[in-house]
Legacy VTK file of the C-alpha trace (Angstrom):
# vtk DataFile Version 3.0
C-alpha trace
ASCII
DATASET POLYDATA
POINTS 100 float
0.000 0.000 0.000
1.249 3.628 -1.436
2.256 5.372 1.803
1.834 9.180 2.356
2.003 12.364 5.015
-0.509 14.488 5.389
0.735 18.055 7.319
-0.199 21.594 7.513
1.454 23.815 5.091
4.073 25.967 6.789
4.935 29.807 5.497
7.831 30.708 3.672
10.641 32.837 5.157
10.264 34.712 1.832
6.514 35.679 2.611
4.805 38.078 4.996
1.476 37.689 4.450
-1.169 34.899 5.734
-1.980 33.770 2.301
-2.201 30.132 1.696
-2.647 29.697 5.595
-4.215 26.552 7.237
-3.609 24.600 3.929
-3.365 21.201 4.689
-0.685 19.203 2.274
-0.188 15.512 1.472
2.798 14.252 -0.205
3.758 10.818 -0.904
6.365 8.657 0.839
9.933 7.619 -1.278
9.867 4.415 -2.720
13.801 4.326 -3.007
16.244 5.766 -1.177
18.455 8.869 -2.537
21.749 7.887 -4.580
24.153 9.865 -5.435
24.562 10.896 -9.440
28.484 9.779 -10.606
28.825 12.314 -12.709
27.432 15.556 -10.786
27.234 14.461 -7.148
23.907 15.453 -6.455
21.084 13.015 -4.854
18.341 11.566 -6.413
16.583 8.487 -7.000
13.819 7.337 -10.156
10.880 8.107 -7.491
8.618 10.820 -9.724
6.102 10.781 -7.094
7.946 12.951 -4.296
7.596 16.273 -6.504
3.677 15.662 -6.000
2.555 17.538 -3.243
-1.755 18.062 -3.290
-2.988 20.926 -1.070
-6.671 20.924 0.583
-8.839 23.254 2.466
-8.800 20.917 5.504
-7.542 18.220 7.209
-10.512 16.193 6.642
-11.080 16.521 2.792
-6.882 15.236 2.893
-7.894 12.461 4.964
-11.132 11.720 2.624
-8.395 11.757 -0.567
-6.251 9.272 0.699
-8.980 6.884 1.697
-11.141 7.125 -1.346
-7.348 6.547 -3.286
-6.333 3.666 -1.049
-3.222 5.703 0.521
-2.264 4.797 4.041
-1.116 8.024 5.384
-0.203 9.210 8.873
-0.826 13.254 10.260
2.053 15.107 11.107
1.061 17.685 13.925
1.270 21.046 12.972
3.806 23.398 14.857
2.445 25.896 18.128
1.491 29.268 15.709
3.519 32.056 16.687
1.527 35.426 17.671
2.878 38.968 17.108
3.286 41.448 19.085
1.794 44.739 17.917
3.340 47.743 19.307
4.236 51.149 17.990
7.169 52.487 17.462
6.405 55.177 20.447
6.282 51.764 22.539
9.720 51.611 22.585
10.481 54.439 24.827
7.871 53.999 27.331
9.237 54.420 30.658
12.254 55.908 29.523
13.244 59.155 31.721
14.693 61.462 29.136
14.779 64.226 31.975
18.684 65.950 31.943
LINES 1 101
100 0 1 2 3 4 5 6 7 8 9 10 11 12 13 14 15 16 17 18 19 20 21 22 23 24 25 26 27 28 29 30 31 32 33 34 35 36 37 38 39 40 41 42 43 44 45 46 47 48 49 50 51 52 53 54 55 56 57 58 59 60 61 62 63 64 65 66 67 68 69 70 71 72 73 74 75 76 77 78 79 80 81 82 83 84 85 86 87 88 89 90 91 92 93 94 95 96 97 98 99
């Protein structure tokens, strides 16, 4: 049976904004393991099916995929979301004493 992993899409360093957030992503399990090319060095194997990576709404329609395709899968927990802290720039110096 096909394996696969089923996790919550996690943002870019590259991007700032929220889009594309709570996107739920399965990708298939490697059939082979990595060699490495003779001529260039780099790793690789003749497994085509770890560049697919499907995205869903939820983690229930990725769940409903992989059983209506047959695909064992297992959930990854998604990481503890960060929060930010809004604060002005005036927030900075709060409490300062700037008395001479």
């Amino acid at each position: 049976m096909t394996q696969a992993r089923i996790h919550e899409r996690i943002k870019s360093s590259m991007q700032s904004g929220r889009a594309h957030d709570g996107l739920w992503l399965v990708e298939y399990e490697p059939r082979e393991a990595k060699r490495a090319d003779p001529l260039t060095g780099w790793a690789g194997s003749g497994d085509t099916r770890e560049q697919v990576r499907l995205s869903f709404p939820t983690l229930d329609a990725a769940k409903a995929y992989c059983d209506r395709h047959g695909l064992s899968y297992h959930v990854t927990p998604s990481e503890v979301e960060r929060r930010i802290k809004l604060q002005t720039y005036a927030d900075n110096f709060r409490g300062v004493d700037i008395s001479f």
